[in-house]
mmCIF entry with sequence, helices, sheets and N, C-alpha, C, O atoms, coordinates in Angstrom:
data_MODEL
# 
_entry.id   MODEL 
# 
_entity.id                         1 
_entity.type                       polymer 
_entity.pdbx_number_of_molecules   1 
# 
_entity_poly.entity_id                      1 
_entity_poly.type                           'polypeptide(L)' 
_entity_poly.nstd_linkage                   no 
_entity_poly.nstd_monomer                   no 
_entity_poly.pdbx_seq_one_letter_code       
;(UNK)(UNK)(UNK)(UNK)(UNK)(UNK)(UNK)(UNK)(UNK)(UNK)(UNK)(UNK)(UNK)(UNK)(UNK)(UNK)
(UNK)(UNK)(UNK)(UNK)(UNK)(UNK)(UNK)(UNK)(UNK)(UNK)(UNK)(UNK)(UNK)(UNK)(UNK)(UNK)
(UNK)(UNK)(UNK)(UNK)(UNK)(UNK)(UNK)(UNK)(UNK)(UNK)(UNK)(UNK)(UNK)(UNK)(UNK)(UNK)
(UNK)(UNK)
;
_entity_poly.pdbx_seq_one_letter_code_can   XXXXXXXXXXXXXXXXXXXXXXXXXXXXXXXXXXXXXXXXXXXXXXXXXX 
_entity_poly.pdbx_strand_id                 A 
# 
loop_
_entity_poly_seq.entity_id 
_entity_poly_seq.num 
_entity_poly_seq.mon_id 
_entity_poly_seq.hetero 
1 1  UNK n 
1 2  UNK n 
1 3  UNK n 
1 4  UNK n 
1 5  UNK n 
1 6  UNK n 
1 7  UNK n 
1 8  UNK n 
1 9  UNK n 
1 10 UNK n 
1 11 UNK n 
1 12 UNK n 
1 13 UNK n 
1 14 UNK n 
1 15 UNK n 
1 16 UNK n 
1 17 UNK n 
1 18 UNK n 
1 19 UNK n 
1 20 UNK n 
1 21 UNK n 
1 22 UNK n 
1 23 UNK n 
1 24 UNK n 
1 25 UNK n 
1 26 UNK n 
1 27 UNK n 
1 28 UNK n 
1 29 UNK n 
1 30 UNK n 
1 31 UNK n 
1 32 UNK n 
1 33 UNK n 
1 34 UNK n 
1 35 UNK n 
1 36 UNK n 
1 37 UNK n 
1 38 UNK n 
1 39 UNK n 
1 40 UNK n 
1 41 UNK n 
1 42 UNK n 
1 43 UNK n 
1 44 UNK n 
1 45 UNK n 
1 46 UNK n 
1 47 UNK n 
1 48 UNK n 
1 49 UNK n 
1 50 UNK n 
# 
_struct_asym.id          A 
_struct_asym.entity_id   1 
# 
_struct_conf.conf_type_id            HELX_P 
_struct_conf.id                      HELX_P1 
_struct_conf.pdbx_PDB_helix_id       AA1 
_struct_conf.beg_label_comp_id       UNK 
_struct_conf.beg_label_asym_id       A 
_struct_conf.beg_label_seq_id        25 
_struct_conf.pdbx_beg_PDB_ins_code   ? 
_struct_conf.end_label_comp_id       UNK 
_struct_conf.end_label_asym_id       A 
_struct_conf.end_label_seq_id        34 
_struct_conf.pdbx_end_PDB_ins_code   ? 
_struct_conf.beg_auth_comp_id        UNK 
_struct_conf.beg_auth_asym_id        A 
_struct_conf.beg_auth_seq_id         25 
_struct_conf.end_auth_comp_id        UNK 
_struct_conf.end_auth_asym_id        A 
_struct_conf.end_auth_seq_id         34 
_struct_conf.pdbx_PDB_helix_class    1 
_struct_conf.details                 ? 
_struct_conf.pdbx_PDB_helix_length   10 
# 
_struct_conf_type.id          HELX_P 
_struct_conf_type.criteria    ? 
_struct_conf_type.reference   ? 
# 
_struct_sheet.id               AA1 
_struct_sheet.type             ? 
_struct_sheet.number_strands   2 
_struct_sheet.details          ? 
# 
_struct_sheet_order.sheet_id     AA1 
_struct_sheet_order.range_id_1   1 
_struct_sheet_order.range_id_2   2 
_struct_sheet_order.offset       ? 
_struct_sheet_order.sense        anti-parallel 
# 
loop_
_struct_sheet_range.sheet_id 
_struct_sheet_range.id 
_struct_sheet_range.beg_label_comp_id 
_struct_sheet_range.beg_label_asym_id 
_struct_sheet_range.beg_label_seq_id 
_struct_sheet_range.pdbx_beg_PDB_ins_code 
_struct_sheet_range.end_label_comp_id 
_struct_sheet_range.end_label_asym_id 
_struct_sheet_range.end_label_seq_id 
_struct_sheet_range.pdbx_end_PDB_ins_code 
_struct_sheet_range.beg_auth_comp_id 
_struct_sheet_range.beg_auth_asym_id 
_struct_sheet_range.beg_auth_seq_id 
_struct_sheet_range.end_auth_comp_id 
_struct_sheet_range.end_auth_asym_id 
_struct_sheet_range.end_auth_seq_id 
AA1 1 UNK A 18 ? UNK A 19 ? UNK A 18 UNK A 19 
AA1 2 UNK A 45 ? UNK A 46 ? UNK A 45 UNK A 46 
# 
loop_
_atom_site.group_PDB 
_atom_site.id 
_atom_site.type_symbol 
_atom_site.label_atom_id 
_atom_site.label_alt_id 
_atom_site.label_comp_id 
_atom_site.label_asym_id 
_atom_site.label_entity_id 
_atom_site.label_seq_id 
_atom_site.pdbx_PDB_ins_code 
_atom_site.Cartn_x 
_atom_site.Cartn_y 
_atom_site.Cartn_z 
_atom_site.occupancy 
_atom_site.B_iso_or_equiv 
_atom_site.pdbx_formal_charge 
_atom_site.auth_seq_id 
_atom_site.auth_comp_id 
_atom_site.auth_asym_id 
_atom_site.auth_atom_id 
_atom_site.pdbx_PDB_model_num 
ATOM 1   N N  . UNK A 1 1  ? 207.712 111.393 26.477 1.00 0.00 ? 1  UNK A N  1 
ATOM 2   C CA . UNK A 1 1  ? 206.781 110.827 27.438 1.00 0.00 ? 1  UNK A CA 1 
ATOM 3   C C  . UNK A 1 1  ? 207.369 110.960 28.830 1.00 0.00 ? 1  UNK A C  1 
ATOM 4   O O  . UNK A 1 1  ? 208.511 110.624 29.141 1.00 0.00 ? 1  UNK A O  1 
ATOM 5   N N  . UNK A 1 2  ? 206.419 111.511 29.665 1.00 0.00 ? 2  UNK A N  1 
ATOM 6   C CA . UNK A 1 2  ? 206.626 111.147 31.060 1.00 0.00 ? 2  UNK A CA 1 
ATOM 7   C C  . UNK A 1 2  ? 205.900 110.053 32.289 1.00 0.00 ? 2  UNK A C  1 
ATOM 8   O O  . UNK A 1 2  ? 205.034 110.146 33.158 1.00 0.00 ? 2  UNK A O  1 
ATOM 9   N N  . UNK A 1 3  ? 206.812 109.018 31.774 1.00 0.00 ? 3  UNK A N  1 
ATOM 10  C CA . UNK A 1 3  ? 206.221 107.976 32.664 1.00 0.00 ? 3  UNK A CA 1 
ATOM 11  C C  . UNK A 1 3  ? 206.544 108.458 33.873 1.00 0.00 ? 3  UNK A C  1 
ATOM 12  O O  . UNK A 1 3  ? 205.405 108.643 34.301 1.00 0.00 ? 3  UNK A O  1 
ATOM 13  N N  . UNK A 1 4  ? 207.329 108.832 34.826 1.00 0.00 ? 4  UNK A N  1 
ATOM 14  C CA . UNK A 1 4  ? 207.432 109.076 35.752 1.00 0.00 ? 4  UNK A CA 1 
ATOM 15  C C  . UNK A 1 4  ? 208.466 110.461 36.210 1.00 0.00 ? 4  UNK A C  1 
ATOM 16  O O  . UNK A 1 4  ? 209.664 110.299 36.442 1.00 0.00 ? 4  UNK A O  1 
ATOM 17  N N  . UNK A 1 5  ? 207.809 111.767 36.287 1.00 0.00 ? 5  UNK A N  1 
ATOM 18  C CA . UNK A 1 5  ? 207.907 113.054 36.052 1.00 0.00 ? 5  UNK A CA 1 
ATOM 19  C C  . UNK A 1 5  ? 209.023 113.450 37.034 1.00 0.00 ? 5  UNK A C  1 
ATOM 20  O O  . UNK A 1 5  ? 209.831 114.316 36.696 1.00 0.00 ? 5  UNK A O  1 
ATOM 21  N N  . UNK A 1 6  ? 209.109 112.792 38.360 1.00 0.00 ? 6  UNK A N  1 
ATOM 22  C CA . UNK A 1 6  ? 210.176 113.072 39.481 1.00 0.00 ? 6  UNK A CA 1 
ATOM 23  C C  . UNK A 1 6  ? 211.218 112.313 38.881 1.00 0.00 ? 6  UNK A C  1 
ATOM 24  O O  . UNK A 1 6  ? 212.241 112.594 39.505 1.00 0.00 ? 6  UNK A O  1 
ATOM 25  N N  . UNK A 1 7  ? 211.441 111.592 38.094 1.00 0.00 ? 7  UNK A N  1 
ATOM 26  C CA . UNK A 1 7  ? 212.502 110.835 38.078 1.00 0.00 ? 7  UNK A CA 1 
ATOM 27  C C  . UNK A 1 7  ? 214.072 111.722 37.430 1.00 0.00 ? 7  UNK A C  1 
ATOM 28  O O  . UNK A 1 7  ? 214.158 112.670 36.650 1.00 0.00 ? 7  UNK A O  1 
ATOM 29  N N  . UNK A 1 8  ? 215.075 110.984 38.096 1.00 0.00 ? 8  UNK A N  1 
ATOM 30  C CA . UNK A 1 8  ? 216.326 111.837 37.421 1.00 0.00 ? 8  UNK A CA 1 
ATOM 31  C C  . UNK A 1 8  ? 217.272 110.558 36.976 1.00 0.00 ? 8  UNK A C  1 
ATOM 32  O O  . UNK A 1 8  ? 217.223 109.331 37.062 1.00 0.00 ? 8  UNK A O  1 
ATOM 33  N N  . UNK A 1 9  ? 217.867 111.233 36.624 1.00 0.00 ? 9  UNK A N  1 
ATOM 34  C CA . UNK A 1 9  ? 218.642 110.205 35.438 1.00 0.00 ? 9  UNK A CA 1 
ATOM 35  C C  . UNK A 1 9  ? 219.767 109.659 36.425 1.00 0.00 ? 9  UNK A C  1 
ATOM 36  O O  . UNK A 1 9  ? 220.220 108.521 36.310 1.00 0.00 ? 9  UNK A O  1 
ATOM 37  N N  . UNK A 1 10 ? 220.368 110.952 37.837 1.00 0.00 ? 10 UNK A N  1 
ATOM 38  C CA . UNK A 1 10 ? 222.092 110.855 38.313 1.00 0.00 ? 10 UNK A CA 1 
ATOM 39  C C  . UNK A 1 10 ? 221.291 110.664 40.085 1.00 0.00 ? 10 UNK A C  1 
ATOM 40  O O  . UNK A 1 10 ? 221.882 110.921 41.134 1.00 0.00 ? 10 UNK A O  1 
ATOM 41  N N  . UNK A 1 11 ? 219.944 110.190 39.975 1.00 0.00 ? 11 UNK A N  1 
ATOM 42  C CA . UNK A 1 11 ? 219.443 109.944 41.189 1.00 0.00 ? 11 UNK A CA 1 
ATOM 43  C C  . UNK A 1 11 ? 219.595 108.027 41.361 1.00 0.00 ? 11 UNK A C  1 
ATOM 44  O O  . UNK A 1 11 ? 219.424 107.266 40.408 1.00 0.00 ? 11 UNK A O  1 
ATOM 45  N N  . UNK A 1 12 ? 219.963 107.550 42.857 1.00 0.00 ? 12 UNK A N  1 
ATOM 46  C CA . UNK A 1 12 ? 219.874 106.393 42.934 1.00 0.00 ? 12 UNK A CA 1 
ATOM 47  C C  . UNK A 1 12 ? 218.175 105.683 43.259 1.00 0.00 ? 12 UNK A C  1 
ATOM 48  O O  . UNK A 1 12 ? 217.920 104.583 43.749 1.00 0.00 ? 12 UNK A O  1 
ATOM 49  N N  . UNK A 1 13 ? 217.375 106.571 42.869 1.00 0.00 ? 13 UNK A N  1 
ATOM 50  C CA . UNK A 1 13 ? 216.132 105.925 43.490 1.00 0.00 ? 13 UNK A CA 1 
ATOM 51  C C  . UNK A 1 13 ? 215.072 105.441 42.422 1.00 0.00 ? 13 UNK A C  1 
ATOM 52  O O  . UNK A 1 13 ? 214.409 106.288 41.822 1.00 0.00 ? 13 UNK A O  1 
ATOM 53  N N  . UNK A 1 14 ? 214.920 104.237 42.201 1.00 0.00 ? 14 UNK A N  1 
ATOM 54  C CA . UNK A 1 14 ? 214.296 103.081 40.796 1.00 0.00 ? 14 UNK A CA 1 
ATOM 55  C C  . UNK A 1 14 ? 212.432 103.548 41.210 1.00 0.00 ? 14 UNK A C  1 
ATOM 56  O O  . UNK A 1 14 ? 211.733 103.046 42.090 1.00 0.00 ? 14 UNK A O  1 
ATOM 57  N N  . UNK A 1 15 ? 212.097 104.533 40.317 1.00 0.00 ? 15 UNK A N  1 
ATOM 58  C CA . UNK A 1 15 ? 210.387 104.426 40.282 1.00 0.00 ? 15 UNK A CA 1 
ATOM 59  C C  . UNK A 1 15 ? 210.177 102.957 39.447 1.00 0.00 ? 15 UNK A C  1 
ATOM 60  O O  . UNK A 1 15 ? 210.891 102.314 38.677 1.00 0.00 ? 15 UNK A O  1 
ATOM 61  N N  . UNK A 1 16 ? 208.609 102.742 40.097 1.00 0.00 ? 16 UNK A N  1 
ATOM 62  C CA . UNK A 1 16 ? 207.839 101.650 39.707 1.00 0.00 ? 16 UNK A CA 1 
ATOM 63  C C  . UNK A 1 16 ? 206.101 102.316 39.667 1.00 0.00 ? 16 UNK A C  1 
ATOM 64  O O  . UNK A 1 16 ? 205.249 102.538 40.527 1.00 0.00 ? 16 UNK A O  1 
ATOM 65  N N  . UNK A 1 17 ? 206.175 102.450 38.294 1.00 0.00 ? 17 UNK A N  1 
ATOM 66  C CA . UNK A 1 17 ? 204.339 102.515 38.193 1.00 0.00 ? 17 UNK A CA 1 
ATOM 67  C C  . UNK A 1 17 ? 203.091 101.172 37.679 1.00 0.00 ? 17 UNK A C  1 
ATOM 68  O O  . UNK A 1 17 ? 202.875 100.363 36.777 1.00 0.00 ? 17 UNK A O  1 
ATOM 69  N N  . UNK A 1 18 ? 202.544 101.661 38.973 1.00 0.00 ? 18 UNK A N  1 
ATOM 70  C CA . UNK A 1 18 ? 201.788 100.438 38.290 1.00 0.00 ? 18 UNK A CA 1 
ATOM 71  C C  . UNK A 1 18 ? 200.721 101.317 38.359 1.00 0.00 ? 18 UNK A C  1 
ATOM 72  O O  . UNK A 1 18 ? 200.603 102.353 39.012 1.00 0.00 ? 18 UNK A O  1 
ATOM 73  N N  . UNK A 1 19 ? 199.344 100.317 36.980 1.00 0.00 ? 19 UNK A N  1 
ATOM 74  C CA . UNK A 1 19 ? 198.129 101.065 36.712 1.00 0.00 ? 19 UNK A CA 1 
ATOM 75  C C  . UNK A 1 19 ? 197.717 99.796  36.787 1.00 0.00 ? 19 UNK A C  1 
ATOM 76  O O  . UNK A 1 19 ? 198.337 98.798  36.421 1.00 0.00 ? 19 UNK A O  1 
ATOM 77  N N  . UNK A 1 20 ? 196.017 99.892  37.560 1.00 0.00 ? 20 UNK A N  1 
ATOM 78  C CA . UNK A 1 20 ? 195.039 98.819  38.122 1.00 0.00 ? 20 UNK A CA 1 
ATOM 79  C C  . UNK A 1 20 ? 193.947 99.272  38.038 1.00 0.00 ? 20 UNK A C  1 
ATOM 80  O O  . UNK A 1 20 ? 193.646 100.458 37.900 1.00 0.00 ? 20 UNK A O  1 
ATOM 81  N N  . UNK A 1 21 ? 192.919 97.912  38.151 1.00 0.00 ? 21 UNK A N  1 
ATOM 82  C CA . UNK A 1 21 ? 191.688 98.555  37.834 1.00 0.00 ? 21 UNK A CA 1 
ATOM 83  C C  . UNK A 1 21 ? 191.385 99.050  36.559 1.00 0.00 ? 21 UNK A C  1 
ATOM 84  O O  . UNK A 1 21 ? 191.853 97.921  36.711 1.00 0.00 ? 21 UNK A O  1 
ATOM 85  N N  . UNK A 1 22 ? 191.089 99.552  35.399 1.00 0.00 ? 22 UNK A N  1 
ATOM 86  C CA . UNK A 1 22 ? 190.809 100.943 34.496 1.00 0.00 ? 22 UNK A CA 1 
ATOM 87  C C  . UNK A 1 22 ? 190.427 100.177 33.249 1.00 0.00 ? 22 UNK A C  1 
ATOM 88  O O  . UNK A 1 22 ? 191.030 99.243  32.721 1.00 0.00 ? 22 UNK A O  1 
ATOM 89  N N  . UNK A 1 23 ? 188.958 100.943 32.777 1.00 0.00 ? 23 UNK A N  1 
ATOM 90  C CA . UNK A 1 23 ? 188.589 100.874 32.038 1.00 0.00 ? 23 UNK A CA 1 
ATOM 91  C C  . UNK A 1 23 ? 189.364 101.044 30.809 1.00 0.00 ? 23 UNK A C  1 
ATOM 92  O O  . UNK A 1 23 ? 190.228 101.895 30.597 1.00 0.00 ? 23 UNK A O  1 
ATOM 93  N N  . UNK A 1 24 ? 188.859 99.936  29.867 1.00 0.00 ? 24 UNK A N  1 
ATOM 94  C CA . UNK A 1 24 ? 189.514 100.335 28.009 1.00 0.00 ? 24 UNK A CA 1 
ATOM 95  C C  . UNK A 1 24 ? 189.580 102.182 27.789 1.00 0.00 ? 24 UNK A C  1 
ATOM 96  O O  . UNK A 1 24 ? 190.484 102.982 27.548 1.00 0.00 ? 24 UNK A O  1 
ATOM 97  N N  . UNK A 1 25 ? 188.406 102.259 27.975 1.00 0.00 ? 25 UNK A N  1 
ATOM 98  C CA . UNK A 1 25 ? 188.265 103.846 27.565 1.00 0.00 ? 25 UNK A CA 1 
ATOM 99  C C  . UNK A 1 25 ? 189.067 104.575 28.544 1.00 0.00 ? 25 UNK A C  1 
ATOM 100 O O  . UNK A 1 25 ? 189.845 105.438 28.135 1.00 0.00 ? 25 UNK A O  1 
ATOM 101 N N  . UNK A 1 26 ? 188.986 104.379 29.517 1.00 0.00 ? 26 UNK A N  1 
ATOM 102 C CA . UNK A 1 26 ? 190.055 105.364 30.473 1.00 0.00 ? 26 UNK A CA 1 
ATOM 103 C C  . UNK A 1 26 ? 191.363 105.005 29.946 1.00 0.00 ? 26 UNK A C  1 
ATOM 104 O O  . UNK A 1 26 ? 192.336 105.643 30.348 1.00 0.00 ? 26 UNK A O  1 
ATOM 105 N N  . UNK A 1 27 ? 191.547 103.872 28.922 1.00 0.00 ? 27 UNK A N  1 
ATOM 106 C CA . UNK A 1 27 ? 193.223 103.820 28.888 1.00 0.00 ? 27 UNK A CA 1 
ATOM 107 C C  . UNK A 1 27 ? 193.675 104.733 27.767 1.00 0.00 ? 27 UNK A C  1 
ATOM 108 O O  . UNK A 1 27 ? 194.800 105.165 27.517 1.00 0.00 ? 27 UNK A O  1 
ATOM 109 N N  . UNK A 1 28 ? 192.291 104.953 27.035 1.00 0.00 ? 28 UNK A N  1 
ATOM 110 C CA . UNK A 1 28 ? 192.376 106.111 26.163 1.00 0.00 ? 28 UNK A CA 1 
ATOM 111 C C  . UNK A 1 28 ? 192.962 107.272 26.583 1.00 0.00 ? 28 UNK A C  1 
ATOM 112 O O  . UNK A 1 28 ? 193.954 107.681 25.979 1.00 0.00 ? 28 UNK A O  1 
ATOM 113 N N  . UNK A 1 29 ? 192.501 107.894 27.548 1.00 0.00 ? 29 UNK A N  1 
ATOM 114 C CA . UNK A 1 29 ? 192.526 109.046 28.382 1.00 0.00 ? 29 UNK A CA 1 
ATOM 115 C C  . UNK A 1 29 ? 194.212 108.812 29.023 1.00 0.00 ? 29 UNK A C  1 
ATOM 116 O O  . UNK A 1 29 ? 195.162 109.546 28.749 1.00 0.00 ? 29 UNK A O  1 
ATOM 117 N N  . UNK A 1 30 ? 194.240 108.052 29.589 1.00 0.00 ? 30 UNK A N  1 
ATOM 118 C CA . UNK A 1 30 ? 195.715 108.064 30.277 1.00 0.00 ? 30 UNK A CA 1 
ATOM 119 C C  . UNK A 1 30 ? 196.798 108.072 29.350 1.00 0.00 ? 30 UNK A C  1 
ATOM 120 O O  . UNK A 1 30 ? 197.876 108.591 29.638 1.00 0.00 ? 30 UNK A O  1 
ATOM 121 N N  . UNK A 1 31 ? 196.499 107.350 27.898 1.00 0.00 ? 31 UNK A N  1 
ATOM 122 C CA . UNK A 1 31 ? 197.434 107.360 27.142 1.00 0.00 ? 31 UNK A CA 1 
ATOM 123 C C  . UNK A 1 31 ? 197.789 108.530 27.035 1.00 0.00 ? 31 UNK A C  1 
ATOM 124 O O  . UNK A 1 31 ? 198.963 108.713 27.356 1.00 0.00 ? 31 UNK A O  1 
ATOM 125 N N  . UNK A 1 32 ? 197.140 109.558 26.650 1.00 0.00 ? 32 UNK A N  1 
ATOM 126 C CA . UNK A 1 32 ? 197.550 111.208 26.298 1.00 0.00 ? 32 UNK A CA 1 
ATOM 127 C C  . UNK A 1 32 ? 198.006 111.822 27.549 1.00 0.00 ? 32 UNK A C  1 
ATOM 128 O O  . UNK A 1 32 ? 198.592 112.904 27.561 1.00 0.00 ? 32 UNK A O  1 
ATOM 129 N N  . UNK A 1 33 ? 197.747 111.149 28.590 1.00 0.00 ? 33 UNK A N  1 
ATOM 130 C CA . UNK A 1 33 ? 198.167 112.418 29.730 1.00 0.00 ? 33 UNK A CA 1 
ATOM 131 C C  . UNK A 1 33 ? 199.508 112.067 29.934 1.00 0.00 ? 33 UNK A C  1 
ATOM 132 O O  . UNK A 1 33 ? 200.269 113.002 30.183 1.00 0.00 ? 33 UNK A O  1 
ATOM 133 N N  . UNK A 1 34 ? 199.904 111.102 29.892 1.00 0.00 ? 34 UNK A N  1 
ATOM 134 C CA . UNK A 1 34 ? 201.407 110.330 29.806 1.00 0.00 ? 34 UNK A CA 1 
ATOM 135 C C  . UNK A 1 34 ? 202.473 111.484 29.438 1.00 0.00 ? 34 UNK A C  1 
ATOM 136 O O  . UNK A 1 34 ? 203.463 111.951 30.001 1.00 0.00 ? 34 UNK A O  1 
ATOM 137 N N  . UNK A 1 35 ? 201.815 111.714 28.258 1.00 0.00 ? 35 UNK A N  1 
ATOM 138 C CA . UNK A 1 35 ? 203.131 113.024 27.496 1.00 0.00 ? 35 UNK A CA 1 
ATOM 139 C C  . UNK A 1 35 ? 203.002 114.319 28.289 1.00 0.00 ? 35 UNK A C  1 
ATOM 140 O O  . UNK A 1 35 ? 203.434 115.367 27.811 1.00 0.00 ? 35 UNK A O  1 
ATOM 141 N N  . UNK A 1 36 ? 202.572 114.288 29.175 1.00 0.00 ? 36 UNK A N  1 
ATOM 142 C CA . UNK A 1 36 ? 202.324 115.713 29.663 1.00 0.00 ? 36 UNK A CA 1 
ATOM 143 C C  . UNK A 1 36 ? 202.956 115.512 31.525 1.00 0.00 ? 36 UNK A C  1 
ATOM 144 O O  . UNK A 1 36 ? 203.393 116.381 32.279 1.00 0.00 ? 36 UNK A O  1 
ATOM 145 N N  . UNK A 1 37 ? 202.743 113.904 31.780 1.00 0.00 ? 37 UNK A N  1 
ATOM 146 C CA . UNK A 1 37 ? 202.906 113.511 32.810 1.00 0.00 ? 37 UNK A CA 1 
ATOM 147 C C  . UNK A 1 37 ? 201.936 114.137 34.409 1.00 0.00 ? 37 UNK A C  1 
ATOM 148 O O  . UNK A 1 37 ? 202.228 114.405 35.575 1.00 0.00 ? 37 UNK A O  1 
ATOM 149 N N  . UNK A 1 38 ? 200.365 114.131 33.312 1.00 0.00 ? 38 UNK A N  1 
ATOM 150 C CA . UNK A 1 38 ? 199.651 113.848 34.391 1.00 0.00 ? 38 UNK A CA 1 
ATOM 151 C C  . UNK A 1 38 ? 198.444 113.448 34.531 1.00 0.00 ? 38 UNK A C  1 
ATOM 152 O O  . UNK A 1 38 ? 197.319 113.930 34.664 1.00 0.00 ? 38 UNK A O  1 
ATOM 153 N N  . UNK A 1 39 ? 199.468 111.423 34.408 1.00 0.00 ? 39 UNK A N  1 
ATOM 154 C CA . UNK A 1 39 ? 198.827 110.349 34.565 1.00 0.00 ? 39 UNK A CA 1 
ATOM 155 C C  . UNK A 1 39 ? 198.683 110.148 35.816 1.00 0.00 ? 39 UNK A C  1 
ATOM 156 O O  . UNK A 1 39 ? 197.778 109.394 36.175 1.00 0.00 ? 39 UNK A O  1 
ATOM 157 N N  . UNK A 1 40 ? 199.625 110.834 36.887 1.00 0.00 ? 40 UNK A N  1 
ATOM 158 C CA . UNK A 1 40 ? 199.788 110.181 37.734 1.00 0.00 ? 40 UNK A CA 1 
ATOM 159 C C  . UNK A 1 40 ? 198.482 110.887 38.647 1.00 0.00 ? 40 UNK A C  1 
ATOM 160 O O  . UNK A 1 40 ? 198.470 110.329 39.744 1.00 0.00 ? 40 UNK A O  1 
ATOM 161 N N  . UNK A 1 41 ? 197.745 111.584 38.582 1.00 0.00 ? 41 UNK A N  1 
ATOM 162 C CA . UNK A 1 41 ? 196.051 112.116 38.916 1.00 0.00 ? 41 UNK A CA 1 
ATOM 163 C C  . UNK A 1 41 ? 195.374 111.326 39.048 1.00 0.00 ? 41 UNK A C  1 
ATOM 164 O O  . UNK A 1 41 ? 194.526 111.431 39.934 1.00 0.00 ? 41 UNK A O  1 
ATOM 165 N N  . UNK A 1 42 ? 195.426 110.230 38.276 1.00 0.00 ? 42 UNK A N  1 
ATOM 166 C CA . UNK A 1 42 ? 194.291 109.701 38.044 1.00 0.00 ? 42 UNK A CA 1 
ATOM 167 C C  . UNK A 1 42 ? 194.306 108.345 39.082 1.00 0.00 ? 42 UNK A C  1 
ATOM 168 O O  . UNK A 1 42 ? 195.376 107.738 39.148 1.00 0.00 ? 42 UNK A O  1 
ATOM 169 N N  . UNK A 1 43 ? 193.257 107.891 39.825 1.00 0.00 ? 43 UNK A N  1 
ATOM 170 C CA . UNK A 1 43 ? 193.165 107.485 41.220 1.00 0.00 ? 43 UNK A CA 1 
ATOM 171 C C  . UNK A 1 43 ? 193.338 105.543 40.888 1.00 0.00 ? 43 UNK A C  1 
ATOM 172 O O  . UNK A 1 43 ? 192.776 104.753 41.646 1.00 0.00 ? 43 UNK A O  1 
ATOM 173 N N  . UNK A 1 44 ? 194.114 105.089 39.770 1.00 0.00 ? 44 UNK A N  1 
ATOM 174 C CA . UNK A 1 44 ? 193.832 104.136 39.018 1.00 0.00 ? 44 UNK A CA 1 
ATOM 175 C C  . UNK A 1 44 ? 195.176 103.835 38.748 1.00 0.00 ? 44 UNK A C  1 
ATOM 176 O O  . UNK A 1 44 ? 195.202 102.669 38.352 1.00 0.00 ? 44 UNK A O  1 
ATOM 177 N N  . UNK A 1 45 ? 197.053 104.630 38.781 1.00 0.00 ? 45 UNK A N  1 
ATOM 178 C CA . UNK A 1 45 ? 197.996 105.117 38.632 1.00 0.00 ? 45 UNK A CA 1 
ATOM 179 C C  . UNK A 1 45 ? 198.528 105.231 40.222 1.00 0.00 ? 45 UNK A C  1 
ATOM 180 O O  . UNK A 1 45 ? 198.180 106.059 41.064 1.00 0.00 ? 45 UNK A O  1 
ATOM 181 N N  . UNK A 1 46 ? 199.659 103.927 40.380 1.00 0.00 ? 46 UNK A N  1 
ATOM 182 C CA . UNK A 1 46 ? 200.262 103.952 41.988 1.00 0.00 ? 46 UNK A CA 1 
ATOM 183 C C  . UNK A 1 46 ? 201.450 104.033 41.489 1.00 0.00 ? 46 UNK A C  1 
ATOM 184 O O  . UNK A 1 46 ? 201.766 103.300 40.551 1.00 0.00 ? 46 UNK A O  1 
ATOM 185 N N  . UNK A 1 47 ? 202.612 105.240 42.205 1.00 0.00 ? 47 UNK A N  1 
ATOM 186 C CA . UNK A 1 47 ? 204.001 105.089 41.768 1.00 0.00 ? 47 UNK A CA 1 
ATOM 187 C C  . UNK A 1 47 ? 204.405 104.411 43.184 1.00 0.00 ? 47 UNK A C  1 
ATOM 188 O O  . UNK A 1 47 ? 203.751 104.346 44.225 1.00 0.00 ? 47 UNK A O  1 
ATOM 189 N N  . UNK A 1 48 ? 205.613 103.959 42.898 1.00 0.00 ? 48 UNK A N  1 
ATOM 190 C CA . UNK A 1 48 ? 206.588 103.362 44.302 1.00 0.00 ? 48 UNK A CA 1 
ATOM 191 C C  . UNK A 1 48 ? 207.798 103.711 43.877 1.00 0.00 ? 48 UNK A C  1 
ATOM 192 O O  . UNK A 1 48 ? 208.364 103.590 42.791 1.00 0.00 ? 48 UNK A O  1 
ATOM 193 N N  . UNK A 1 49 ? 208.128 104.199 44.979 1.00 0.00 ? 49 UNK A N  1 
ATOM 194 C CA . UNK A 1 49 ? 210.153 104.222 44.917 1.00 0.00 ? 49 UNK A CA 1 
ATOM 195 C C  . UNK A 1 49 ? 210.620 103.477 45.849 1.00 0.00 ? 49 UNK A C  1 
ATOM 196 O O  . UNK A 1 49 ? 210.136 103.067 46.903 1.00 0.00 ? 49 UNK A O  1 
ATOM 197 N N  . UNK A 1 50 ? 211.789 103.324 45.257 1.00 0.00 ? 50 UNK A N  1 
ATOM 198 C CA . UNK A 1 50 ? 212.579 102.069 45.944 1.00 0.00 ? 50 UNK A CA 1 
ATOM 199 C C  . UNK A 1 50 ? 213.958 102.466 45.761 1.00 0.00 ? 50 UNK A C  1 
ATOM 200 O O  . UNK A 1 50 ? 214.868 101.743 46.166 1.00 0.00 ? 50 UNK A O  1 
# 
């Protein structure tokens, strides 16, 4: 799974995703794009780095 596709393992910078808003059925849909890591398309999916 790619929760968060930029991320590196020997990088100091902590992603944070949050998902808001979204229909049951759209969570259908996001579930599968996850493994492919592109959840983050979908206008419902905010990353933050910190």
């Amino acid at each position: 799974m790619k929760i968060e596709p930029n991320a590196r393992i020997n990088s100091k910078d902590f992603y944070v995703t949050i998902i808001h808003n979204i229909s049951k059925v759209k969570v259908l849909c996001l579930i599968f794009t996850v493994f492919f890591g592109k959840h983050l398309s979908f206008k419902e999916v905010d990353v933050y780095k910190a």
